[in-house]
Structure formats: C-alpha cells, structure tokens
C-alpha positions in Angstrom: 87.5 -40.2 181.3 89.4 -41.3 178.4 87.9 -43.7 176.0 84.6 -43.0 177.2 82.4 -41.4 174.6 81.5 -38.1 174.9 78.2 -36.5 175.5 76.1 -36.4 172.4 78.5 -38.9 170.4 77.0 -41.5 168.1 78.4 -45.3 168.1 79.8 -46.2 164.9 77.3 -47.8 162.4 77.3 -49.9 159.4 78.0 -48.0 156.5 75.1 -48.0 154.3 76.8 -48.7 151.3 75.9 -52.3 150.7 72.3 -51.6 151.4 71.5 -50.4 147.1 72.8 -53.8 145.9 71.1 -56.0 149.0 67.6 -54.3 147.8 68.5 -55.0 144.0 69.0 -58.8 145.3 65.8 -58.8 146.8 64.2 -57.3 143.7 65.8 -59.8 141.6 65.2 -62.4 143.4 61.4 -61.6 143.9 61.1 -61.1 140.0 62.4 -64.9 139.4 59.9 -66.1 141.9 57.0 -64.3 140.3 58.4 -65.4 136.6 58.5 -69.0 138.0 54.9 -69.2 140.0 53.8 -67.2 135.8 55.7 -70.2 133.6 53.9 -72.8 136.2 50.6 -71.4 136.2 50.8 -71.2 132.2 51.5 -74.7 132.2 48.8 -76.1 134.3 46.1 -74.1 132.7 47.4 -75.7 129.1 45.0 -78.4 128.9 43.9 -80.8 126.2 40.9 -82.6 125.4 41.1 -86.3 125.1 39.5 -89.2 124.9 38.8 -91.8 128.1 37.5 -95.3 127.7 34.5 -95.4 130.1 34.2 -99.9 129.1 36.2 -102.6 128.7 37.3 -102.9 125.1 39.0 -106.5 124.2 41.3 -106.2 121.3 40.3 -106.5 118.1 37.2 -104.5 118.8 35.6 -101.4 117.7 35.2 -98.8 120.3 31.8 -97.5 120.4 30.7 -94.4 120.6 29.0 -94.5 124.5 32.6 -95.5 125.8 34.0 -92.7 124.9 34.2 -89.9 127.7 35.9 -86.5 127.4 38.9 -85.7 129.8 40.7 -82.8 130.0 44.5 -83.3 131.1 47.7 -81.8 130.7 49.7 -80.7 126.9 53.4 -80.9 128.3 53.7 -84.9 129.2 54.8 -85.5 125.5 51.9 -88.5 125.4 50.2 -89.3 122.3 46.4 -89.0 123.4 43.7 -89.3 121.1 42.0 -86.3 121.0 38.4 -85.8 121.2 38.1 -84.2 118.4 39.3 -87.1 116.6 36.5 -89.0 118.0 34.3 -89.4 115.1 37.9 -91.5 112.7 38.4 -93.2 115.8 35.0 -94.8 115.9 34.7 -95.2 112.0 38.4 -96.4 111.2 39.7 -98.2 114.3 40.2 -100.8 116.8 41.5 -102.0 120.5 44.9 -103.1 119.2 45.2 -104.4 123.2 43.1 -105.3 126.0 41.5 -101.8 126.8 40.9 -101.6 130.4 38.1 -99.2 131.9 38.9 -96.4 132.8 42.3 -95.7 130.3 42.7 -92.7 128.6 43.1 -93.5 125.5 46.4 -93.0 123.8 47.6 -93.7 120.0 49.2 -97.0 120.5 46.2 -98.7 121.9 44.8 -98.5 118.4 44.8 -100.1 114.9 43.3 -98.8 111.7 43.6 -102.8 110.4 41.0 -105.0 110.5 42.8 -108.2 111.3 43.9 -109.1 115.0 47.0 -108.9 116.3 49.7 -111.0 114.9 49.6 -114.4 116.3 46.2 -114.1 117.6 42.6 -115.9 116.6 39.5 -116.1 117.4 37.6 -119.4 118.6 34.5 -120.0 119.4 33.7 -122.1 122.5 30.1 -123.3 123.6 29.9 -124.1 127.2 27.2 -126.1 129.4 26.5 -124.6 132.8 29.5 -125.3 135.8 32.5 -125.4 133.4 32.8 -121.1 133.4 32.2 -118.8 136.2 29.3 -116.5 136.8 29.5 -112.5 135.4 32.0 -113.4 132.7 32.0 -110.7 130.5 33.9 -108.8 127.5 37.4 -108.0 128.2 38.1 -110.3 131.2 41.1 -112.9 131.4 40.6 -116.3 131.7 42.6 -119.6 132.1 41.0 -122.5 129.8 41.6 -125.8 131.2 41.2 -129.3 129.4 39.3 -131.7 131.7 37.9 -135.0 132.0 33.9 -135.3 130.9 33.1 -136.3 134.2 35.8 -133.6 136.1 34.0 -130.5 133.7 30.4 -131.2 135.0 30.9 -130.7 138.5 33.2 -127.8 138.4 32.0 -124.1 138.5 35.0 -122.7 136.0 37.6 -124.5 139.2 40.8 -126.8 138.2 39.2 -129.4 139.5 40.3 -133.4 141.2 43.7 -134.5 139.4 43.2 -137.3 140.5 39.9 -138.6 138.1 40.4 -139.6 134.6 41.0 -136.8 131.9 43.1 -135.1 134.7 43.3 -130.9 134.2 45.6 -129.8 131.9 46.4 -125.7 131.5 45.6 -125.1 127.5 46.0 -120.9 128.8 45.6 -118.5 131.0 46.1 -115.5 128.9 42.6 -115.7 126.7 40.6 -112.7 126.6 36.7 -112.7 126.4 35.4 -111.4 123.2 31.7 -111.8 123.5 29.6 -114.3 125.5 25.6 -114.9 124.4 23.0 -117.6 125.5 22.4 -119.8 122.5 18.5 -119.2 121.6 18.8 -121.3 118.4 18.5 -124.6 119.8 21.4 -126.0 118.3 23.5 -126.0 121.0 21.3 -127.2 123.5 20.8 -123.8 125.6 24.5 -123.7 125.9 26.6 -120.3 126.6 28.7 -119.6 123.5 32.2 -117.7 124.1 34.5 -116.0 121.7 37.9 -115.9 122.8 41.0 -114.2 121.3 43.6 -116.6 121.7 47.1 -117.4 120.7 47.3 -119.2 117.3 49.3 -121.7 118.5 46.8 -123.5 120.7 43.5 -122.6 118.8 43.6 -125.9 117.6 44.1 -127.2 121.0 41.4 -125.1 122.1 39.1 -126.3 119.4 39.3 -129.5 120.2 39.2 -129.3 123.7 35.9 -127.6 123.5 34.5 -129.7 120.5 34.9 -132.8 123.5 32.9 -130.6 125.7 36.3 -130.9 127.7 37.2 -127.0 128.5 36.4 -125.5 131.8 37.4 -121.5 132.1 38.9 -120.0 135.0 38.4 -116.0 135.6 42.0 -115.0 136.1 42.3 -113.3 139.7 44.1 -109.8 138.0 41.1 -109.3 135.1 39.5 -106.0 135.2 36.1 -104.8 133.8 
C-alpha cells in the first residue's frame, strides 16, 4: 500500500543539529546564574562595624561611652556610619548635633566636633513645682511649654489647662527638648525639679520669664521617643 511505511522504516526526526548550541545556551546561561548568586553572596558577607546609639542623646550632648553598641551592617549603601573603631574620637571630640533617638545607628551628620549648640538654639533653665510637668520626663524627650495663669499651673499635671481662668494658656513651644532634669537638694529652690531645655533663641527670653513667674507648665509631646 502506497504511502504506507515500510517494514523496518524509521519516522523522520528532528535533526540534531541545533542540539550543540541549545546545550551551550544552557551552559551559558547556568554560568550567569552562578556568577550572579557569587557577586550577591560577596556582597552580603561585606559587612562593616558601626556604631549604634543604645540612649537617648539630646543635642548638644556628649555621647557616652555605655551608649555605644557595636552593629555590624552592610558596606555598599554609600552611608556615612561612624565606625567603631572610631569610637574612642567620637567620645573625646564630639557631640549630638540633633535629637539622637535610641536605637539609631549612628551616622556622620548626627555629630559636631563644636562645642556650641546648634545655631539659633539655647539653653534655659527652668525650675518647676510639682503638677506643672508630667511624670518620667526624661533626657531627650519633646515637650510643649505653656504660659499659664498662677492659679491654672497649680492644678495641672503638665495639661493645657481651663482657658477660661485668668492668665489663660498661651503655647510659648512645642519643639523644646529635655536636656537634663534633677531634684533641687540645695534648698534654694524650695524642693523644686530643675529642667534644662534646648530651646529656640527666639523665645528663651519668653521662656525665662514665663518660668521666673512660676507661669510654665510642660506638656510631653505625644511623638517623643526615649
């Protein structure tokens, strides 16, 4: 029967001439895979040591050497980290030249070989009778320091308090930062809590004032951090 094939006859099969070049593909193929999963590898395992800020730090402040914590992290982000190996300049020659929150890892522009604070900043000291600041205030946190009536600031626990009484509440800030705090054990102040604040210049005087009245009440901003 015609067309029919005959006994012992093979179909006809692929020809086996593109089968070279499809292997080399694979090959090739296999050997930028490998080269890529190498170049990654090499990259994660090139790891720095660096410096992590284990306390709050408020600007202007020296960083101590037991909030210092050594962190290991990658060399390719292009970051300036302080190394830990530069720990020992870092505690000797510099400060917080912002807010340091706990927890950072600590990079170049968070510090300041100067002395002085920021520009346009100062320090004033406030001293506070119980019920006019909040409980657990503490270095580094934000407050909001309000200018309030004698009569308004004894009944308030750091709160706005009534608008309504004489001396109503007037916002002085709500961007001052916590330097230190301390119970006064001289007497002078009559058992009050003294704060240092870093504050903008231009309502230190304010601020002075306010607080030389006994009129400041401070207010722990909802977004401070320890």
């Amino acid at each position: 029967m015609h067309g029919a094939p005959m006994g012992g006859e093979r179909l006809p099969t692929v020809s086996r001439e593109r089968k070279p070049a499809l292997a080399a593909l694979a090959v090739l193929l296999i050997l930028v895979g490998a080269l890529g999963a190498t170049v990654m590898v090499m990259r994660a395992g090139n790891k720095i040591s660096v410096v992590k800020i284990d306390q709050a730090i408020p600007v202007g402040d020296r960083i101590p050497a037991s909030a210092l914590r050594e962190v290991m992290v990658s060399d390719d982000s292009g970051i300036n980290f302080v190394l830990w190996k530069q720990r020992g300049d870092l505690e000797k020659n510099y400060r917080a030249s912002t807010n340091i929150v706990k927890g950072s890892v600590l990079v170049k522009e968070m510090v300041t070989n100067s002395s002085a604070l920021p520009a346009g900043k100062s320090l004033v000291g406030l001293s506070l009778k119980q019920g006019v600041f909040p409980d657990g205030l503490a270095n580094g946190h934000t407050v909001a320091a309000y200018l309030v009536g004698n009569d308004a600031a004894k009944g308030q626990n750091g709160s706005s308090g009534d608008s309504s009484g004489a001396g109503a509440n007037t916002l002085i800030s709500d961007s001052l930062v916590i330097k230190s705090v301390r119970s006064d054990s001289s007497g002078l102040g009559g058992g009050d809590t003294l704060v240092t604040v870093i504050a903008d210049s231009s309502i230190a005087g304010k601020l002075t004032l306010a607080a030389a009245a006994n009129e400041v009440a401070l207010v722990l901003m909802p977004d401070s951090k320890n």
